[in-house]
N, C-alpha and C positions, 0 to 999 in steps of 0.2 A: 677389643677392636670391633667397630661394628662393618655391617654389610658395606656403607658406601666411605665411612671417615676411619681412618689407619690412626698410628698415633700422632700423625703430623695432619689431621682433617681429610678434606673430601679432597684426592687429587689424581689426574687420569690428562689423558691425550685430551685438547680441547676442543671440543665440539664432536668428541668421537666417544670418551667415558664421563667428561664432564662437559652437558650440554649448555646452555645458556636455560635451556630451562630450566633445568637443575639449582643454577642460582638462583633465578628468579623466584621459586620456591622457599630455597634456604632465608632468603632473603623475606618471603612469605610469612612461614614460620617463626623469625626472630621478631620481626614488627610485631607478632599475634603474643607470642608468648610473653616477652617480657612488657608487651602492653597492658594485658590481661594481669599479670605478674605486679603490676606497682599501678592501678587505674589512675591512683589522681594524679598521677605526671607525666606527660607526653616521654615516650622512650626513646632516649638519644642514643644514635648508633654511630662508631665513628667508622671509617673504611681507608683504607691503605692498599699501596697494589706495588707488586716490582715493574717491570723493563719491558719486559712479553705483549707483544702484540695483541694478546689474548686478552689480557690485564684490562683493557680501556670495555673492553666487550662485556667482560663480566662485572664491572663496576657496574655499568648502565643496569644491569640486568636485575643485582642485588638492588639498588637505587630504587628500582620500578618495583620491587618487590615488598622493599621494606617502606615504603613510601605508599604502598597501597594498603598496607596493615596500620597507616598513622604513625607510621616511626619517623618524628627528623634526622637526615642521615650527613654525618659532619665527613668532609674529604681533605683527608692527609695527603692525596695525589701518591706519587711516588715516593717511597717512602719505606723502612726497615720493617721488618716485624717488633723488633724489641721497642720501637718507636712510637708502634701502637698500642704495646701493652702498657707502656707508659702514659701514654695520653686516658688511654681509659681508666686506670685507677687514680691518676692525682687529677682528671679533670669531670670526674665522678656521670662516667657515661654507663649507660643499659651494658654494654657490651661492646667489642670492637669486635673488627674483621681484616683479616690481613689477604689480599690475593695472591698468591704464590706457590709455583712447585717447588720454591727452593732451590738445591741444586741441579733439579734436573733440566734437560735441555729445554729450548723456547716454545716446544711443541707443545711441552704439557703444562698444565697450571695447577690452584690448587685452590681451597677454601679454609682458611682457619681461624676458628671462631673462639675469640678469647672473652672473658669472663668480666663481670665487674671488677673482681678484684687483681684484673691483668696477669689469669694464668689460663693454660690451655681446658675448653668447654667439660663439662661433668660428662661423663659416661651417662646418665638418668636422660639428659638434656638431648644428647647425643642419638640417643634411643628414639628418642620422641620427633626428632627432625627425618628419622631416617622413617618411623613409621607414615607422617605426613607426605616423605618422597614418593614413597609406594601404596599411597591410595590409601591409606587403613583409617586417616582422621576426617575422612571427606573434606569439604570444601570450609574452610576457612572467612571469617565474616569481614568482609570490605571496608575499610573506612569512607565516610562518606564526609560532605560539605567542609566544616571547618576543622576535621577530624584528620582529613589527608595529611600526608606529612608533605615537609619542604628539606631543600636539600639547600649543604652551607659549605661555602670555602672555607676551609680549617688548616691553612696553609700555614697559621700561626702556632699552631702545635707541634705543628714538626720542628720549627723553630725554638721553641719553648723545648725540648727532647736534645735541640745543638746545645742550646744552653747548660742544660742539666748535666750532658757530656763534658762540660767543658770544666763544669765546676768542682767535678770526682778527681782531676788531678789532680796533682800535691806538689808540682813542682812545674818551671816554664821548661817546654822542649828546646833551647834556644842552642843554639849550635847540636844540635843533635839532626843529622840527615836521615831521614824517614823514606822509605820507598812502601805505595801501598800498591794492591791488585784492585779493582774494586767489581772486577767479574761481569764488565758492563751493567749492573744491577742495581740496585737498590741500593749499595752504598755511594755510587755513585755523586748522588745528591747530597751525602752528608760528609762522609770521610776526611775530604781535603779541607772541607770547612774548620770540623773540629783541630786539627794538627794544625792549619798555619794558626788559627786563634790561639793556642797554645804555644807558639812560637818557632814552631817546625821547619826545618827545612825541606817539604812535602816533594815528593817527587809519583806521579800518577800513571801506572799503565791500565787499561780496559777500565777507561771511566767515560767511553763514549757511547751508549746502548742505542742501538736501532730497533729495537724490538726485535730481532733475531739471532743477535750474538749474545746473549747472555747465557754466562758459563760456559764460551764456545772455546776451548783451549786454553780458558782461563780462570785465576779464581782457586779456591782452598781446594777444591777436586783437583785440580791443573796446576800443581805448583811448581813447574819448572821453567814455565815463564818467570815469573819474581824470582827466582835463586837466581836467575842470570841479570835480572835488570838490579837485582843489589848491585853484585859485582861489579856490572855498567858504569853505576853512578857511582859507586864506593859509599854505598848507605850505611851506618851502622846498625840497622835494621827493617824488616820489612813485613806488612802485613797482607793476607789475604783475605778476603771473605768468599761467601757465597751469594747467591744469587738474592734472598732477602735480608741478608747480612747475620744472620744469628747465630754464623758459625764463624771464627779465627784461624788461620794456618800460619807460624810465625816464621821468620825466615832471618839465619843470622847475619852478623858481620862477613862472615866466611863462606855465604850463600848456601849451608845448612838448612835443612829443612827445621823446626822447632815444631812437632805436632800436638794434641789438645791433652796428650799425657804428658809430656813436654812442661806443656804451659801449666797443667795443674803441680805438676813437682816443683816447680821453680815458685810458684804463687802458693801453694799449701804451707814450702818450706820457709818462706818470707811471713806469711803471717802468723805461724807459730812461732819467731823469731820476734816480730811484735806484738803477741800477745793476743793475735784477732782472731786465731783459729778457734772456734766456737767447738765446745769436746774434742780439741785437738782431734778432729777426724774431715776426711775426703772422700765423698763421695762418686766412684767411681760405677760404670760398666763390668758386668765381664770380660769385655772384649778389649777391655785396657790392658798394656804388654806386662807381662810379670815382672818385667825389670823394674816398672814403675812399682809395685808393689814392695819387691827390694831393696827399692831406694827410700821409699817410705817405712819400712824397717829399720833400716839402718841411722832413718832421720827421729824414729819414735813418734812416727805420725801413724794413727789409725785409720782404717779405712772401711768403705763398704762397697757392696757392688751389687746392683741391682741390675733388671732386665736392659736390654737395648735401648734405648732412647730417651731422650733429654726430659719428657714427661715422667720419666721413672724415677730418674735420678730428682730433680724437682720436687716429685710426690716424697720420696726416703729424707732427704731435706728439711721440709716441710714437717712430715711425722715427727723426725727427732730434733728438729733444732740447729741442722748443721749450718753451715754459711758457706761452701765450697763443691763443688761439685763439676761434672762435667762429661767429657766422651773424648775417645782418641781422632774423634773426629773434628772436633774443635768446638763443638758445645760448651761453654764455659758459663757457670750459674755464679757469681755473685750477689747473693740471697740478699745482702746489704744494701747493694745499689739496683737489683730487677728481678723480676721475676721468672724470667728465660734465657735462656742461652742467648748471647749480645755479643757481636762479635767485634763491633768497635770500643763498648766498654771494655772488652778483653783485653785489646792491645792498648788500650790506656791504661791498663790494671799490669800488664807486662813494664811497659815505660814507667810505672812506679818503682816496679821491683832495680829496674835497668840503673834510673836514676838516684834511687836509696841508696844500693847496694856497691854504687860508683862501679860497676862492673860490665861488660859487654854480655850480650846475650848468650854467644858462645862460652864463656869461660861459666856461665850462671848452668849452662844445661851440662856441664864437662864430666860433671860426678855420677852423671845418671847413664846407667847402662841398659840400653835396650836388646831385648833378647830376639832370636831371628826368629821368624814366625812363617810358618807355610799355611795358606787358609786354601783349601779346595771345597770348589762345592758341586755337588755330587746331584743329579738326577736321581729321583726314585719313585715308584709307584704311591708308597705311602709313607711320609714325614716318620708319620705318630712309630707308625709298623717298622720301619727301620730302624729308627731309635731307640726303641723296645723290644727291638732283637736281644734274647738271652745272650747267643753269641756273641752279637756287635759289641754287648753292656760287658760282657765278660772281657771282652780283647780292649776295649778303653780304660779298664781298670787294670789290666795287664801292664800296658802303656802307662798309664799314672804311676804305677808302681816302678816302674823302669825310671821313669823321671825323677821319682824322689822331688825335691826340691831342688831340684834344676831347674825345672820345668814344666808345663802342664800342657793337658789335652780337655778342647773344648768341644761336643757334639751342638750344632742351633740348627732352630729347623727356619727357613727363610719363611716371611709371615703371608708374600706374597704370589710364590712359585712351590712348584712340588720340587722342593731344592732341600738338602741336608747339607749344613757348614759343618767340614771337617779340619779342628785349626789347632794345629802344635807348635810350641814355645818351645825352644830349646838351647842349649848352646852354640850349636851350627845347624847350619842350614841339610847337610847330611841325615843328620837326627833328626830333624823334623822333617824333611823327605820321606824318611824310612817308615817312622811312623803313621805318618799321614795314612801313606801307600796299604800301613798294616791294617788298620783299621778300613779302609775302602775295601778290600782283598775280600776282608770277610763277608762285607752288606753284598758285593757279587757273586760271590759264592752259595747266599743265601737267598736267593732273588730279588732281591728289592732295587736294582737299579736297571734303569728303562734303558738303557744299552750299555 
C-alpha cells in the first residue's frame, strides 16, 4: 500500500483528505504517463463516478487534468466500477478511472485507477503518481494547440456493459419475483434494467440518490432493510449492493441474510457439479467463516485464502488459474465473465444457480453451517509490537490448540488505525467470548493497549 492509494485507490473525506487538487494532478500524471507510454496514439481515458455529491466535483477536475496532459477523456457518467473495468478492456482504452468511496458514507470519495487490461493499477505505477503528488517529479509538460485533449459522452458504454450483463444469463427470470437494494448508488442506473430485460419481476428500494443518501441505511453494509422488503413483497429473492456496485449481499425467500461466503459455497458447489470449477479450487480471504471451509471439505472443494481484499484474491486467481473467488463481504470474482468483484454479475450468477438447480435460495445455503464469530478490535500503541508479543504469540497458539478443529483464532492488524483484530470462530458464541477476552487479557497486561 502506498502513502496516499490503499488497496481500493486514493480515498479520504472530500475536500478535507482528497482535495480537487489531488485529482487534478492524478489526472495530470495519467494524461503524461500513458501518453509518453504509447506516443503515436492519442490516450483515451474512460471515467465513471457513483451518486456523491462529490463525484460531479472530481470528475471536472480529473477532466481538466487529464485533458491538459493531451489525453481524450470518454464519460460513463454514473455508473458501476465493474462497468468500467469492462469498458476499458474490450473497448481497448489507455486506462479507466472509477470515482468512488464505495461503501463509505457520502462524505468521502475515492479514486481508482484500473489498467488497460481492466484490473486494479500496478503498484510501480502507483508509486510514481504518488511521488508526482508530493513534488518529487516537478512539473509535468502541457499539451499545447492541437495536442489538448477533448472530452466525449460515452453513455453508450455503459449501455454496451447492460448488454453484456444481460447476455451471461442462461435462462429468462420470468415468474421469479426479485427484490433489489441499490444503496442509492451506482447500481441505481443499471440493476433494474438488467432484471426486467431478463424477464424479472423487479421490485426496487434505495434506487433514488440525491447525492447524500448513498449507503445511508442501506445497501450490502445495511442489509435489514431488504430482509424486510423480501418478506413485504413475498420475493423469492433479493439483492443488495454497494455504493459502486462491486460488492453483492443476497437475501433469501425467508428474509435470511445469504453473505459473500454464502454466495461462494452455493457458486463453487454448482460449478464443480458442472464441471467449471477450474483446479476444483476457491479462492477465499482469511477472514471467510470456517464453516465455509467445512463445507468445502465435506463438498471436496479446495481452497486458498490470501490477504484481505478483493485485489488479493484477484492477484492468487490470476497467478494460478482459478476462476472463483471472493470475500465474506460480497466481493465475488468471476475470472470468466470480469475482472473485479461485480455485484450485479453476482446475483445473476446466484439466479443461475437458483434456476439450474430448480431450488430456492434458502434450501441451496441449508447445508452450510456458519460458525459464531466474535471480532474485537483492540487499541494499541504498536500493531507490529503487540502482535509479536512472545506472550500474546504464546496465549494464541494456546487458544488454536484448545480449538482443534472446531475452530480458529485470527490476530490482523487494521491497515489504517493503530487497531489489532482479535477474531474467534467457534461453536458458541461463550467460546469465542472466552477466548477473545484471553488473548486481550494478555496484550493489557503486557502494555500494549492505549487504555
Amino acid at each position: 500500500m502506498g502513502k496516499y492509494f490503499g488497496t481500493d485507490g486514493f480515498r479520504g473525506e472530500a475536500n478535507v483528505t482528497l482535495t480537487v487538487e489531488d485529482a487534478f494532478k492524478v489526472g495530470r500524471f495519467l494524461g503524461w504517463y500513458y501518453g509518453q507510454k504509447n506516443p503515436e496514439e492519442v490516450c483515451r481515458v474512460v471515467i465513471g463516478k457513483d451518486t456523491r455529491r462529490s463525484s460531479y466535483m472530481f470528475e471536472y477536475s480529473l477532466v481538466a487534468g487529464l485533458t491538459a496532459s493531451g489525453a481524450d477523456v470518454y464519460l460513463l457518467h454514473v455508473t458501476t466500477t465493474p462497468s468500467v473495468s469492462y469498458v476499458v478492456r474490450t473497448e481497448g482504452f489507455s486506462c479507466g478511472i472509477m470515482i468512488s468511496a464505495s461503501h463509505n458514507p457520502y462524505y468521502d470519495n475515492g479514486i481508482k485507477v484500473i489498467n488497460e487490461k481492466g484490473e486494479k493499477l500496478e503498484e510501480s505505477v502507483i508509486t510514481e503518481i504518488e511521488k508526482y503528488l508530493d513534488g518529487e517529479m516537478g512539473e509535468l509538460p502541457l499539451a499545447r494547440r492541437d495536442k489538448i485533449g477533448r472530452t466525449v459522452d460515452f453513455a453508450a458504454g455503459r449501455n454496451r456493459y447492460i448488454g453484456y450483463l444481460i447476455s451471461i444469463a442462461t435462462r429468462s427470470f420470468k415468474n421469479k419475483k426479485v427484490a433489489l437494494d441499490c444503496s442509492n448508488g451506482s447500481a441505481s442506473a443499471i440493476a433494474k434494467n438488467v432484471f426486467d430485460a431478463l424477464g424479472a419481476e423487479t421490485h426496487v428500494i434505495s434506487n433514488e440518490p440525491n447525492g447524500l443518501n448513498i449507503n445511508t441505511g442501506c445497501g450490502s453494509t445495511h442489509i435489514g432493510q431488504l430482509k424486510k422488503f423480501v418478506k413485504e413483497v413475498g420475493a423469492d429473492v433479493g439483492f443488495a449492493y454497494d455504493g459502486d456496485a462491486d460488492r453483492c449481499i443476497a437475501v433469501d425467500e425467508n428474509g435470511e441474510e445469504v453473505d459473500g461466503d454464502a454466495i461462494l459455497y452455493i457458486c463453487g458447489k454448482y460449478m464443480k457439479e458442472q464441471g467449471t470449477l477450474k483446479n476444483n479450487k476457491v479462492v477465499t480471504t482469511i477472514m471467510s467463516n470456517f464453516g465455509l471451509y467445512k463445507a468445502f471439505e465435506r463438498e471436496g472443494i479446495e481452497y486458498e485464502k490470501t490477504a484481505v481484499g478483493d485485489k488479493y484474491v484477484y492477484e492468487n486467481m490470476v497467478a494460478n488459474g482459478n476462476c472463483l473467488g471472493g470475500e465474506q463481504s460480497g466481493h465475488i470474482i468471476f475470472s470468466k465473465h470480469a475482472t473485479t468483484g461485480d455485484g450485479i454479475l453476482t446475483s445473476l450468477k446466484v439466479m443461475e444457480v437458483i434456476l439450474e438447480k430448480k431450488e430456492s435460495l434458502g434450501k441451496l445455503v441449508s447445508d452450510l453451517e456458519i460458525y459464531p464469530q466474535v471480532l474485537k478490535n483492540v487499541l494499541v500503541h504498536d500493531k507490529t509490537a503487540a502482535q509479536e508479543d512472545e506472550a500474546v504469540k504464546a496465549e494464541v497458539e494456546k487458544v488454536a490448540e484448545s480449538l482443534g478443529d472446531s475452530g480458529r483464532i485470527l490476530l490482523r492488524q487494521s491497515g489504517t488505525e493503530p487497531v489489532v483484530r482479535v477474531m474467534v470462530e467457534a461453536a458458541d458464541m461463550e467460546t469465542c467470548e472466552k477466548y477473545v477476552d484471553q488473548v486481550i487479557e494478555v496484550m493489557r497486561e503486557n502494555g500494549h493497549l492505549l487504555s
